[in-house]
N, C-alpha and C positions, 0 to 999 in steps of 0.2 A: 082222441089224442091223449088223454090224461093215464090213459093205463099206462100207455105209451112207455112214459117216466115213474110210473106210481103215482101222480100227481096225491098230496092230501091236504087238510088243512093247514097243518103246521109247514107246508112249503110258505116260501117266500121269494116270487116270482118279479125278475126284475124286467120291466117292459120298456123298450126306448126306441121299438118300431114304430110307425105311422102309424095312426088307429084306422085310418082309413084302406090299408092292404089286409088285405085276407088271412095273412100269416098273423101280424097283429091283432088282429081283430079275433079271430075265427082259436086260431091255435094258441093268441095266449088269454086274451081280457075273458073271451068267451068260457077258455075251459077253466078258469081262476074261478069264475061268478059259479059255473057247475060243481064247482068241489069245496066253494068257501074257502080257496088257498089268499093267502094275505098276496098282493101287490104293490109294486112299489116301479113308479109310474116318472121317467124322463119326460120333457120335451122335446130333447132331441139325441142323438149319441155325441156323448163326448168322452174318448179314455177315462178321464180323472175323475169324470161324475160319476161313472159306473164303477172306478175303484172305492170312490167313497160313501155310493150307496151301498156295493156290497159289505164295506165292511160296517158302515152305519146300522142298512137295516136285517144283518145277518142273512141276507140273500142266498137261498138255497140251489135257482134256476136259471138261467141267464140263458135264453134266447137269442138269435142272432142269425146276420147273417155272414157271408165270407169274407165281406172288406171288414166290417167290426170284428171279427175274432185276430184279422188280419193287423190291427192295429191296436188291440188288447196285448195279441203278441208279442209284438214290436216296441210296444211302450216302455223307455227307459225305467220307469217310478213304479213298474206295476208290484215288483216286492217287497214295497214302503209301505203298502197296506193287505191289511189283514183276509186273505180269500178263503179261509179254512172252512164256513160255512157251504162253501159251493158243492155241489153233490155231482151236478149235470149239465152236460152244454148242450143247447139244442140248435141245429143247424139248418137252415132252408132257405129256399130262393134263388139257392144255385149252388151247382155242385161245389163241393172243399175241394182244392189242392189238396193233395195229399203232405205236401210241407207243412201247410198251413194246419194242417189235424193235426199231424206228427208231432210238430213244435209247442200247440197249445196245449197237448194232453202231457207231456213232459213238463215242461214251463209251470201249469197250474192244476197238475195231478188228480185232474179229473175225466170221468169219458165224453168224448162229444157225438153225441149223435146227431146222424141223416138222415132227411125226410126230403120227402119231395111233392109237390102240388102245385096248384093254381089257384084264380081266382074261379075258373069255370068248374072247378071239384070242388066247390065250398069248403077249399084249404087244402087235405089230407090225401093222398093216394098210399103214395110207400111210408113207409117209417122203420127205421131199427127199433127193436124194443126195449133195447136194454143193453148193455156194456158186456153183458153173458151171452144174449142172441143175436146180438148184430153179426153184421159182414164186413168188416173196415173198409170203407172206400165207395160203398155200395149207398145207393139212397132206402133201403130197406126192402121188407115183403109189403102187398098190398094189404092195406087195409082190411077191417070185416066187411064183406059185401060192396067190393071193391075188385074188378075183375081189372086185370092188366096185360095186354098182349104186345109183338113187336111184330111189326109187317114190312114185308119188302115194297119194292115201286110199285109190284102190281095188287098191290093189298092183300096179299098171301100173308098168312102167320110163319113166320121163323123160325127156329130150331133153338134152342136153348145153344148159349155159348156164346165166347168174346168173336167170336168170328163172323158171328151173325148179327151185325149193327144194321137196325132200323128203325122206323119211325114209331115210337112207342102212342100206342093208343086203349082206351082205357072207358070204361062203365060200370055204372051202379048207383046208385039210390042215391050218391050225391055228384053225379053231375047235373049240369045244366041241362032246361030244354031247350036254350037256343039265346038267339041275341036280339032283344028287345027289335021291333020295328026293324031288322035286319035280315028277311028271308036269304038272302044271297050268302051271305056269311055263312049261317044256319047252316045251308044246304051246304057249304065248302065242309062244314068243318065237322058233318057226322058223315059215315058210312055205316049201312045195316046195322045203327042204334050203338055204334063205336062213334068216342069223339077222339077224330086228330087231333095230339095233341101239338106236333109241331118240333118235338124234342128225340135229338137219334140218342139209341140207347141200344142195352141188350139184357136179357135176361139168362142169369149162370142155371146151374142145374139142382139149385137150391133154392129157386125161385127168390131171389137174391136180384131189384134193379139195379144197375150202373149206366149214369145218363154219359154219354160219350160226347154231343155238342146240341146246340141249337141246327136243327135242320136248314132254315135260312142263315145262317155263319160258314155255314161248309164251304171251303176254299176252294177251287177246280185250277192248280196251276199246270199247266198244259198236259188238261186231262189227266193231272194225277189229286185225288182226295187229300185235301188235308184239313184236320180236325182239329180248330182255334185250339180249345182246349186241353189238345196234348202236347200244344208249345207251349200254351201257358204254366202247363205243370212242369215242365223241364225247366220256365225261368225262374219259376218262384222258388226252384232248388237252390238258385246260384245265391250266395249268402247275404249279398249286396241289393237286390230284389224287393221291394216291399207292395209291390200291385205292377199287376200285367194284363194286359189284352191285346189279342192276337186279330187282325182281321186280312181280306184279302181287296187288296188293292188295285185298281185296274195296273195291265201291261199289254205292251203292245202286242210283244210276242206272245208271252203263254194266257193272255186272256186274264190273269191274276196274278199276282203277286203277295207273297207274303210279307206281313209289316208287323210289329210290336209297338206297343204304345207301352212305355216302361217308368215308374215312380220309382226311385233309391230311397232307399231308409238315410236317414239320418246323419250325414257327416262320410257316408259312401263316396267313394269315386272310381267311375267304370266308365270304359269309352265302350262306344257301338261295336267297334272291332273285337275286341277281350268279349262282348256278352254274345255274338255272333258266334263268334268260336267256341265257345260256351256252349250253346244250344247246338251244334257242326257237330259236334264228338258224339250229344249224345241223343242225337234223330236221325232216320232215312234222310239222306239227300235232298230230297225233293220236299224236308218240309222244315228244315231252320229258317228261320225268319233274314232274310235280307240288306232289311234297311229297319232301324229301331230310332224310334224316336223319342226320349226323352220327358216328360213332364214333371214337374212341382209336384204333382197330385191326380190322379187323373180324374175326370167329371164322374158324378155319381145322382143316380136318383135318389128319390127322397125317401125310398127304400132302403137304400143303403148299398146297390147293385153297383158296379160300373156302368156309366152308360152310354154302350157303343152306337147307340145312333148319334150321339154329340162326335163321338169319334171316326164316325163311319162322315159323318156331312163333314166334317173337317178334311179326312182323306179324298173326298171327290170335291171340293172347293176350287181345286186347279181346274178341274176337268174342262 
């Protein structure tokens, strides 16, 4: 990971992820302690503290994932302090909004880069390399010694291209051998020495990934696909927007339903009708969200993710 960015000693790496995720742990304490780069270590994320660490301890790397850049962004105070030390954004744990990049590399005139892993890849699979070799939008190229393929239902490899979304799966020297005392698992989750990973993707003709959704999120509204995360990039356009998640809700008729679970920035006011119509103009038919509902904030792990099983057992709570 450290070439990744140039990691050296004179960085100054601001950490305010769990130590206990992989991305924390793995991709930033671990590559700090390898390079002897100086760290500079939260308890937890909060705007103001990461404004005032950066500008305290001249913070060269700031780490993150997409609700924290989301509200880096957003934050009224953020050019009350000094961010000139920052070099690089480093992104992971789930894909960017493209707003959301857009907005923080303008806003604080730095590149953000994409990566993409797990806990079962001891962190790292794709990564951009750099603000000269990336792909905007893309999670990166694999790794060294890092093989990355996309398969259809029937475990076929795919054709390079946005047309060919499937289920991306992946080997090499740091994945897992399997899950403690868990044969059943194990045996789901390899095929001939590939591990599923679970996440639909595709790969461009530049060997360039782009995660398209969570393969368990995929929406089936009367038998037509619809991919959480391409309503959530159409909401986080609207200006009023400051966290979105899209899931699919039972219906009677088409079996699913599409729903928004929507947070407003700050002093916004928007009704469900205006953000409906909003996402109607600019998706297929078949996949603006319906019915939006509203929150303060929406739940997050302690990673800093959304997190749509709080949201998902809330939407079937009727049932």
């Amino acid at each position: 990971m450290a070439r990744i960015f140039g990691l050296v000693p004179e960085d100054v790496v601001l950490i305010c992820l769990p130590l206990f995720h992989v991305f924390g742990l793995e991709s930033q304490v671990n590559c700090c302690l390898r390079f002897a780069a100086t760290m500079s270590l939260l308890p937890r994320f909060d705007p103001v503290r990461v404004f005032e660490v950066i500008q305290r301890d001249r913070v060269t790397i700031f780490e993150g994932v997409q609700t924290m850049y989301a509200d880096l962004l957003h934050h009224p105070d953020a050019d009350q302090f000094d961010r000139r030390s920052l070099r690089v954004g480093i992104s992971g744990g789930a894909s960017m909004p493209p707003e959301i990049l857009d907005g923080f590399e303008r806003r604080f005139g730095i590149a953000l880069l994409e990566g993409y892993g797990m806990t079962e890849t001891a962190s790292t699979i794709t990564s951009n390399l750099s603000a000269e070799d990336r792909k905007i939008y893309s999670v990166g190229k694999p790794i060294y010694g890092v093989d990355v393929a996309v398969w259809d239902d029937q475990n076929r490899p795919l054709p390079p291209g946005a047309g060919n979304v499937g289920e991306i799966v992946v080997r090499g020297f740091n994945t897992m051998r399997g899950y403690h005392n868990r044969p059943q698992a194990t045996a789901e989750a390899f095929r001939d020495g590939w591990f599923l990973i679970g996440d639909l993707g595709y790969l461009d003709h530049d060997g360039f990934m782009f995660i398209v959704d969570r393969k368990k999120d995929l929406i089936n509204r009367g038998g037509e696909k619809v991919y959480p995360k391409e309503v959530e990039d159409v909401l986080y356009s609207h200006p009023g927007v400051a966290a979105a998640a899209v899931l699919g809700v039972p219906h009677e008729r088409l079996g699913e339903e599409v729903k928004a679970y929507l947070a407003l920035k700050a002093g916004v006011l928007a009704t469900e009708e205006e953000l409906i119509a909003f996402a109607r103009a600019r998706m297929a038919p078949h996949k603006y969200p319906r019915v939006i509902e509203f929150w303060a904030s929406l739940p997050e792990l302690a990673t800093g993710k959304i997190d749509k099983k709080a949201l998902k057992a809330e939407a079937h709570s009727g049932d």
